[in-house]
N, C-alpha and C positions, 0 to 999 in steps of 0.2 A: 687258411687252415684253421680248422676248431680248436680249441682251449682243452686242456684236458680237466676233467669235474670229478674231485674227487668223494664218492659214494659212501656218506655210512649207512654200511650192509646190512650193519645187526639193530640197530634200535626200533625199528617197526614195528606194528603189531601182528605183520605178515612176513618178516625178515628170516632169511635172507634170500626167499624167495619171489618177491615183489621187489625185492631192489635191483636182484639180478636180471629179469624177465624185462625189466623196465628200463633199466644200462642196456641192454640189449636189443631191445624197440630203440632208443637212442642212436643208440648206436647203426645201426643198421636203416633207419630213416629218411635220421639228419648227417651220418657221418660225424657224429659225436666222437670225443676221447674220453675213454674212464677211466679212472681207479679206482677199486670195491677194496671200499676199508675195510676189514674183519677177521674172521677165523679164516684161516686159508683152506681149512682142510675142508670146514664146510662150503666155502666159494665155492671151489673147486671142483666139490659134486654137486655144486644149482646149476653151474656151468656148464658140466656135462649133461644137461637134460636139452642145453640149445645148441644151436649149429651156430657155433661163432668164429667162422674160419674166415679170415680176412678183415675181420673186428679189430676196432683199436682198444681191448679191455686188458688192463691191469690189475692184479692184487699187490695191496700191501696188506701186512698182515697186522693184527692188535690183536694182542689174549685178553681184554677187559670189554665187556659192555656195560651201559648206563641204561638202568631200567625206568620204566614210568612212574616206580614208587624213588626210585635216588631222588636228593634234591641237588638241586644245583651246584651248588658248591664241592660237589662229591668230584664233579669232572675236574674241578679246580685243581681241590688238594686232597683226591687219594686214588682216583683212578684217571690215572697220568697216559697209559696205554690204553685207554676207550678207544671205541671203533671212530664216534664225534670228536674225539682231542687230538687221534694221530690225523685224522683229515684237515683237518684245520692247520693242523703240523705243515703238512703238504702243502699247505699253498702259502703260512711264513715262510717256507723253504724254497718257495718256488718251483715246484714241483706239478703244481695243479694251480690254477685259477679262482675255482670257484669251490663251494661246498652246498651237497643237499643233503639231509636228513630226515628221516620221518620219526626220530627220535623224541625223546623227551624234550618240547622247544624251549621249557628251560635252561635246560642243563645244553641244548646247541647254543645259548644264546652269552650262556655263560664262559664255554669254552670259546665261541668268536672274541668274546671282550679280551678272555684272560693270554689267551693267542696272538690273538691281531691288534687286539688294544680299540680304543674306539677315535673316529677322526674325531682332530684336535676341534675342540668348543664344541662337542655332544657331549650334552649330561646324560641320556638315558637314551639309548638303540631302541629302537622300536620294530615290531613286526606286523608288517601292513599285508594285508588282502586285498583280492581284487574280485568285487561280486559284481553280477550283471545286473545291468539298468536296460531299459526300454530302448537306446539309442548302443551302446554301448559298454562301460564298467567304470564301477566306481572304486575309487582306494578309498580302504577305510585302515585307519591307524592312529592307535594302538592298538591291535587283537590281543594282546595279555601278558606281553611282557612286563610290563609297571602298571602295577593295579593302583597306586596308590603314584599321585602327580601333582607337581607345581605348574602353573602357567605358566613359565620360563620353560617345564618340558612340552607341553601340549603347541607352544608358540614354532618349537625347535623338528617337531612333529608334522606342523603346517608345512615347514622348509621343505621337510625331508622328501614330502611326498609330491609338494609339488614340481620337487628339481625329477623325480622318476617320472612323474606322469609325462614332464614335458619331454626327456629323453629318452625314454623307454616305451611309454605309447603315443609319442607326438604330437601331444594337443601344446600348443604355445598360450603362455598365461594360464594354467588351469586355473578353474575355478575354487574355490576352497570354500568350506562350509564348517562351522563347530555343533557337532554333536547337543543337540539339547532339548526340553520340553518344549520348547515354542519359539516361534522366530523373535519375540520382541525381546529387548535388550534386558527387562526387569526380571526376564525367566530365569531358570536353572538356578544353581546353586552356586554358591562363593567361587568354586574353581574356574565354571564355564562365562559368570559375569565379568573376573581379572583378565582370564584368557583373551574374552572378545574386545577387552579395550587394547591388548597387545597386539592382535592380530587386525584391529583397526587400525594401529601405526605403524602396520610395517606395510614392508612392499608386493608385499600379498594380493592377487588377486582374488581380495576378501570378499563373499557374498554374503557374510551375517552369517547367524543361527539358522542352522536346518536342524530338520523333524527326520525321524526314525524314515520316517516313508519316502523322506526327499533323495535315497540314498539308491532307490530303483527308480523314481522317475527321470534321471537323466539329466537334470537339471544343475548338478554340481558335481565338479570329479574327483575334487579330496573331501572328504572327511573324518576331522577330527573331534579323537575323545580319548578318556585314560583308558589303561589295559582293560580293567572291570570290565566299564561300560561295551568296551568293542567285543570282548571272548564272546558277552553275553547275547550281542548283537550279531556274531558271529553263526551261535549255536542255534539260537533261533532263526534266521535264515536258513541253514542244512537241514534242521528239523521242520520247517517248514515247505521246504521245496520236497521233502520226502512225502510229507502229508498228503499234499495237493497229489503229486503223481499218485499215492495210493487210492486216497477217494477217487480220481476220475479210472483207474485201470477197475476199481468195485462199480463204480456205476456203467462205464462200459463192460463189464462182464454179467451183470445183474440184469442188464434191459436186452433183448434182442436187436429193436431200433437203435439204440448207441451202439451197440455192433457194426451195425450198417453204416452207423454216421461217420465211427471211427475209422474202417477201410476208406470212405470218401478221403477223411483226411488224416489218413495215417502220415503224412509227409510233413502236418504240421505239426501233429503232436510228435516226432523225431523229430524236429527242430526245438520244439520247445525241453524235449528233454535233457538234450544235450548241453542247450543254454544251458540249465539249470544244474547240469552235472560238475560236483567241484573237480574229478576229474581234469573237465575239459583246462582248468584253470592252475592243473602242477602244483603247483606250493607259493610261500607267501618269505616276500623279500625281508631280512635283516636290516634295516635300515642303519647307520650309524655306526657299524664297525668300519676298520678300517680295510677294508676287504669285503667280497662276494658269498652272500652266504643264502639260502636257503631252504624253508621249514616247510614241512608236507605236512597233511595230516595222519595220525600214528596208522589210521588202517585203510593208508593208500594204495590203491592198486597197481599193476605194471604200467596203467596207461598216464595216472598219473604223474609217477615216477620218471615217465622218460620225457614227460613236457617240461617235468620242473629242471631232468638235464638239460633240454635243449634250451629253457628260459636262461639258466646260470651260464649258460656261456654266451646267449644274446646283452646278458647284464656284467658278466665280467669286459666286456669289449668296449663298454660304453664307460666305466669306471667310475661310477655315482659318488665314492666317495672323495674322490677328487675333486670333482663340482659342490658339493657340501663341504667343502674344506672351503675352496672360495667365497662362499656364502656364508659364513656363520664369523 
């Protein structure tokens, strides 16, 4: 039997019609369980636009959202009833399992901590991504929650990701790599030179310093670095994968022969786009709280929406923070 996953509805930059359309592809699927956290009255008519008769979908209701200008602390101490604070409510209370949002990932990140609290020996929850490599996908974490890190967090980071890789995509012993200008030990800066003598002593299956590029060839399957460095490596990857499909859909639409070529192989470039659709990849894990939580981005669509349900209840089942309790 699935988990029930409770939705905040409203924080999107598409809400609360990309969370409901998305609960909905979930549901309907995988045989998902929801709760759409939010205005009820607005639920209530996204709902009526789908056939959801035999759905396992829930509302609870919140009168408060948390917009992209709130900071963080706002879900803490002044909007107690957000669509992100009463979901997270829901699964202290045992009610729901997990949490997604395509909310503000602060203010989601802030409300996991001040809700669930974080497992005992995490200094800093981290939110990791999963982007494609040539064989595969790679975790990269921090995406932005801690811009600013000790190597005691970037070490705590290494853990994190390598306890998900190994139970949530199955590679035993992942590899691990530190973020940095150049493989030799003298590179980078103060943070990443402490870091690599931590993560040479631990029980890491440490592969050194990797490069920007090492993180699509396949070659390593965590890498760390602080929040900064990862958003930044984030947004240039998305902006990147947009480029490339834009220039080749201009040059096949500019030449006649690329016409021709492109029917030959329309099958691979639909493979290749999808790879590269963040879509296909839901949303991006919580690390470190004491609970299941996770973050979309703000202008995800329905299809991302309902992978990132179907992921929160493949990761509530496996219960990462329990194995991170053991390890740290």
């Amino acid at each position: 039997m699935s988990l029930k996953i409770a939705v905040d509805a409203m924080g999107g930059d598409n809400s609360p019609a990309a969370e409901v359309a998305g609960a909905v592809a979930a549901c309907r699927q995988w045989g998902c369980q929801v709760i759409l956290v939010g205005d009820t009255q607005q639920l209530q008519a996204e709902l009526a636009k789908h056939q959801v008769e035999g759905l396992n979908i829930e509302i609870q209701h919140a009168s408060e959202v948390v917009g992209m200008e709130d900071s963080a602390s706002d879900v803490v101490r002044k909007k107690k009833d957000s669509s992100i604070r009463v979901a997270f409510d829901l699964v202290k209370n045992g009610l729901a399992a997990a949490v997604v949002s395509a909310g503000n990932s602060g203010a989601t990140m802030a409300a996991g901590m001040a809700v669930l609290k974080r497992v005992k020996g995490v200094e800093r929850p981290a939110i990791a991504a999963l982007l494609p490599n040539l064989e595969d996908q790679t975790m990269v974490l921090d995406m932005g929650a801690n811009v600013d890190c000790k190597p005691s967090h970037l070490r705590q980071f290494a853990i994190m990701g390598s306890i998900y890789v190994e139970h949530v995509l199955g590679k035993a012993r992942p590899r691990v790599g530190l973020l940095s200008n150049g493989e030799e030990e003298k590179k980078g800066n103060d943070l990443t030179r402490e870091t690599h003598q931590l993560l040479k002593q631990s029980d890491l299956n440490y592969i050194g310093s990797v490069e920007g590029g090492d993180i699509y060839n396949g070659s390593v399957d965590v890498v760390v670095c602080d929040g900064f460095v990862g958003n930044v490596t984030l947004k240039v990857s998305e902006g990147l994968a947009v480029a490339i499909s834009t220039m080749l859909r201009q040059e096949i639409e500019g030449r006649w022969l690329a016409r021709i070529g492109y029917l030959l192989s329309r099958p691979a470039f639909q493979s290749f786009k999808k790879k590269i659709n963040p879509a296909e990849y839901g949303g991006a894990p919580l690390l470190g709280i004491a609970g299941t939580g996770i973050i979309c981005h703000g202008s995800s669509d329905p299809k991302a929406i309902g992978i990132a349900i179907r992921q929160a209840g493949e990761f509530a089942k496996i219960r990462i923070e329990e194995k991170l309790a053991e390890r740290l």
